[in-house]
C-alpha positions in Angstrom: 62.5 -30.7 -15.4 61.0 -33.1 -13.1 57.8 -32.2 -11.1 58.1 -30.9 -7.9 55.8 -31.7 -4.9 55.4 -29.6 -2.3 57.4 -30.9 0.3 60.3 -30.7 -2.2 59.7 -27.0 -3.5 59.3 -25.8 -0.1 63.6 -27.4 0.4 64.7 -26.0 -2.5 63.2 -22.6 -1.6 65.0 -23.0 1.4 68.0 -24.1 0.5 67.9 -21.0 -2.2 67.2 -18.5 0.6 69.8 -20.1 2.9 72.6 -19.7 -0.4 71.5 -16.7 -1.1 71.7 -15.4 2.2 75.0 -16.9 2.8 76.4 -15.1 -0.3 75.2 -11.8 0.9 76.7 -12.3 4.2 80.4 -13.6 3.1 80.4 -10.5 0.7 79.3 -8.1 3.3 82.3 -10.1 5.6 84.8 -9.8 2.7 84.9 -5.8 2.2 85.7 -5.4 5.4 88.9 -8.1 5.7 92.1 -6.5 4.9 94.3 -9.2 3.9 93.9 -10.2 0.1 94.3 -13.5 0.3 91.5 -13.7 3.0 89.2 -11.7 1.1 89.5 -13.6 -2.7 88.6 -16.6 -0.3 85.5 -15.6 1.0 84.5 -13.4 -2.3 85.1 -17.1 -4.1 83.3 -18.9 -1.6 80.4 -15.9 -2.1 80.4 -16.8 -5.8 80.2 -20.5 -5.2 77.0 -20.3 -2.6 75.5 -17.5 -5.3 75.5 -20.2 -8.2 73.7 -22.7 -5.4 71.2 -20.1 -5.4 70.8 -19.9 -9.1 70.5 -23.5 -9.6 67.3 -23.5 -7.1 66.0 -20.8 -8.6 65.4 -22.5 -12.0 63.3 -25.3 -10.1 61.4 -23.1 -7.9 60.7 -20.5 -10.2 60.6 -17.8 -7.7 63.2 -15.1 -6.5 63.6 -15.5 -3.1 64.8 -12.3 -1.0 67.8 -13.6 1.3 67.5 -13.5 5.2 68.3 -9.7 5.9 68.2 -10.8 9.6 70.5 -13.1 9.5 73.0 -11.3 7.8 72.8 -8.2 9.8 72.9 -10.7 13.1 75.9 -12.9 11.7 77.6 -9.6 10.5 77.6 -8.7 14.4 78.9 -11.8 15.5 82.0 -11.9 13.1 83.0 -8.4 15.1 83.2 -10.1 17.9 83.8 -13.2 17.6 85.7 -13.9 14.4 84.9 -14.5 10.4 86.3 -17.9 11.2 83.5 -18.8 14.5 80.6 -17.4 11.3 81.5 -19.6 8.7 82.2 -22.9 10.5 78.8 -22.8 12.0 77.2 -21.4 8.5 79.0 -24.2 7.3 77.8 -26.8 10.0 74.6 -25.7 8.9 74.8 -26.4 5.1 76.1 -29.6 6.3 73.0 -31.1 7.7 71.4 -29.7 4.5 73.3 -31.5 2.9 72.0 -34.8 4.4 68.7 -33.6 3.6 70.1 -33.5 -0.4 71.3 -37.1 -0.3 67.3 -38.2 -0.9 66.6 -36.1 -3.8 69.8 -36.3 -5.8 68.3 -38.7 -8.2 66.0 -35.9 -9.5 67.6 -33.3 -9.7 71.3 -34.2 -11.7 73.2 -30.6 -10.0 72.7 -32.0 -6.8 75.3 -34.4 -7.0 77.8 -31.5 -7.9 76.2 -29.0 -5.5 77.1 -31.5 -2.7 80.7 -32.5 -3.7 81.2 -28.6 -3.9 80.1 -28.1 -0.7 81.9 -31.0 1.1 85.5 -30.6 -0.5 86.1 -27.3 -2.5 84.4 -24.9 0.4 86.1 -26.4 2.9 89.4 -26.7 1.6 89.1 -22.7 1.1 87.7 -22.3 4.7 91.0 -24.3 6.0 93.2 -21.9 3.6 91.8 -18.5 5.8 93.7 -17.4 8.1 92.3 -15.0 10.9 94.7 -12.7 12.9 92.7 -13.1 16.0 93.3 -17.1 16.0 97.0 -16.4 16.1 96.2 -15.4 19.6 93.9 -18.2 21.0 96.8 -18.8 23.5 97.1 -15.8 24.5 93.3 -15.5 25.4 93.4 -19.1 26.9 96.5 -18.2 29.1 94.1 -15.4 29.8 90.9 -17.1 30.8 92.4 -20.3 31.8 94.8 -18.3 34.8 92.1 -16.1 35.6 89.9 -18.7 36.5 92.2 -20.8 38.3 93.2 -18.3 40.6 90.8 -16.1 40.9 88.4 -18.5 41.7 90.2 -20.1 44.3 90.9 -16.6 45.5 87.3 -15.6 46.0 86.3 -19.2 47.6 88.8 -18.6 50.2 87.6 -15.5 51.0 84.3 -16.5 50.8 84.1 -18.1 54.4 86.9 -16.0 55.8 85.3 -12.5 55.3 81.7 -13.5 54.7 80.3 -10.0 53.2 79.8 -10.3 49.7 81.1 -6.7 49.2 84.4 -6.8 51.0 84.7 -10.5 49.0 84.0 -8.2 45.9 86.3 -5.5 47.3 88.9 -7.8 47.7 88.1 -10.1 44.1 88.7 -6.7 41.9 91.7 -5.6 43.3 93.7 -9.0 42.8 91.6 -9.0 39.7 93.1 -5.9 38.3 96.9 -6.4 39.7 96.7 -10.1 38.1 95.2 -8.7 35.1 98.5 -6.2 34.8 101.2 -9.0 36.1 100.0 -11.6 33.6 99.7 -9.4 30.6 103.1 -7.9 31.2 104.3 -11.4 32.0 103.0 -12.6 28.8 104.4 -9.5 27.0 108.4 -10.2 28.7 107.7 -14.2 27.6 106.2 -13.7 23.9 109.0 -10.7 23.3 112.1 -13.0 24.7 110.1 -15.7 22.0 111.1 -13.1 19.1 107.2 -12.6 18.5 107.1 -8.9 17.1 103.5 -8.3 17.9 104.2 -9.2 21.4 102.2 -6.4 22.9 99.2 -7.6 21.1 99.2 -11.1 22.7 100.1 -9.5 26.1 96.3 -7.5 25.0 94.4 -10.0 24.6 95.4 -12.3 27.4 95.1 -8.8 29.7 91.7 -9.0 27.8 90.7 -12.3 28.5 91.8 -12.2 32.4 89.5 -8.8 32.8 86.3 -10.1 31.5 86.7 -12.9 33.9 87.3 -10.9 37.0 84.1 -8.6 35.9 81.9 -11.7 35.6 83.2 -13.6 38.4 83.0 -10.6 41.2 79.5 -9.4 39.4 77.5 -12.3 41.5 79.5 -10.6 44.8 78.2 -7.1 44.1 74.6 -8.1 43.2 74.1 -10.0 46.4 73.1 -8.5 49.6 76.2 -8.5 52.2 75.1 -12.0 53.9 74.1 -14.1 51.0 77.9 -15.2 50.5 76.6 -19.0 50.1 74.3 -18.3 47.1 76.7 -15.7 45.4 79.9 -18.0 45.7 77.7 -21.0 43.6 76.3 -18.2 41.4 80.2 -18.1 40.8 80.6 -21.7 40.0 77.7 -21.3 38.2 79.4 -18.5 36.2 83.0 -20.6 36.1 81.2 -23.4 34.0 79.5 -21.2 31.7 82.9 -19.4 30.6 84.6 -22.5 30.8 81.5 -24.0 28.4 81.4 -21.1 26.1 85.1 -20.5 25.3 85.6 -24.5 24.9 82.6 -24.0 22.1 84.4 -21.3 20.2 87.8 -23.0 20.7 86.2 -26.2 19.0 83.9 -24.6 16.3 87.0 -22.2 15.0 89.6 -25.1 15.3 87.0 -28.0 14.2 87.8 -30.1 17.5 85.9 -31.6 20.0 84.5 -29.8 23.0 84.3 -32.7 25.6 88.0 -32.7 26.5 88.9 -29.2 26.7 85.6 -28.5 29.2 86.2 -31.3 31.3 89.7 -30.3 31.9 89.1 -26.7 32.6 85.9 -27.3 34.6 88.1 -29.9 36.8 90.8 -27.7 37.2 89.1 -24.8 38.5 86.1 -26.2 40.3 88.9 -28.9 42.4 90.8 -25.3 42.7 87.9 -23.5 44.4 87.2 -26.8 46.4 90.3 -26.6 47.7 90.8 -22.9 48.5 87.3 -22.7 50.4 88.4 -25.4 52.3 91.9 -23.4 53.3 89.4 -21.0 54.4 87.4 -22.2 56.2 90.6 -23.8 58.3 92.5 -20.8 58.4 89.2 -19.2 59.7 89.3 -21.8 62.7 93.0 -22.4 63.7 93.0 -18.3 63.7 90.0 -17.4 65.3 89.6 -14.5 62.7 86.1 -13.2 63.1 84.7 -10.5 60.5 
């Protein structure tokens, strides 16, 4: 048993703490998964980060409590987000680790085997889950993606045009809503014709999708005071490019791609959209004469 300094106990305790919690947390994850392959995944993968923790333990002599915190706060965001989003960043995470693992491997001989465990065996189960919710990434991007287009450009228009941030608002939620029902029972008639049997689940979520985006891009609208129309339409934009940031995130953490390309493209798309549209309205505004 080689001798420890203190820079190297105090890694191993928290690489035992971090397996430890991690174990915890894909247990807590599997009881409430329903399908059975899913579940003997996770419940293996549990085991596996378990025996990391063990390992540790006999260097650092100490029985380390995992992170309750964590657990109960990645616990949360699996409900909402997805099993799939909570282990790929867990994962991400025990990958730098892992770098830090590389310069002591040569003391401590289960290092080695720790690290090709974690590089190849994990991840090949991670790649074998399959999520529900993921089947319906599509659905949620048609969603997002067609909310943002239009709606956006909708609300730019209108911006210069009726110049009141409520009637703007007014105006925002009820396209919002009568888009919201067209394109979910749109995507319901398409994804049925396809033969998909759980068509009226897809049709949810991109209903789903296309509400949440009306809510936060009409919000700025209703906070403002009726002639600050300027600052609420680039609170908007403001809003646009955080959606468009945080969906491209999940998109790239539960699919492993990059984030770049998909952000760019929707960014571009909607902010050229809303360019566009404000500029419609401000001409129609002039060649009119319509005064609010």
């Amino acid at each position: 048993m080689p001798t420890l300094s203190q820079e190297q106990l105090n890694l191993l305790q928290n690489f035992q703490k971090d397996e430890l919690t991690s174990a915890i947390l894909y247990k807590k994850i599997a009881k409430r998964v329903k399908d059975k392959n899913n579940k003997s995944i996770l419940l293996r993968i549990s085991t596996e980060e378990q025996a990391h923790a063990h390992i540790w333990q006999q260097y650092t002599k100490k029985e380390l409590k995992p992170n309750f915190f964590k657990v109960l706060f990645y616990q949360f965001v699996s409900f909402l987000l997805g099993y799939t989003f909570v282990i790929k960043i867990l994962e991400t995470h025990e990958y730098k680790g892992i770098q830090s693992l590389q310069g002591i491997k040569e003391s401590f001989p289960e290092v080695e085997h720790i690290i090709s465990q974690e590089e190849t065996h994990e991840a090949e189960l991670i790649n074998m889950l399959n999520e529900e919710r993921l089947n319906y990434i599509g659905a949620m991007v048609l969603g997002l993606n067609d909310a943002l287009v239009e709606l956006t450009g909708c609300i730019a228009g209108l911006t210069f045009v009726l110049m009141n941030t409520k009637l703007i608002a007014l105006a925002g939620i009820i396209t919002g809503v009568a888009a919201t029902l067209s394109m979910a029972a749109s995507n319901y008639l398409a994804e049925k014709a396809n033969g998909n049997k759980k068509a009226l689940v897809a049709s949810c979520y991109t209903g789903i999708a296309y509400l949440i985006t009306v809510i936060f891009l009409t919000l700025p609208y209703l906070l403002f005071a009726k002639h600050l129309f300027i600052p609420a339409l680039l609170v908007m934009l403001c809003i646009v490019i955080f959606l468009i940031f945080i969906f491209s995130a999940y998109i790239s953490i539960v699919k492993s791609e990059k984030i770049a390309p998909r952000f760019y493209e929707m960014a571009g798309i909607s902010l050229t959209v809303a360019l566009i549209s404000f500029l419609i309205g401000i001409i129609a505004k002039s060649f009119f004469g319509i005064e609010m």
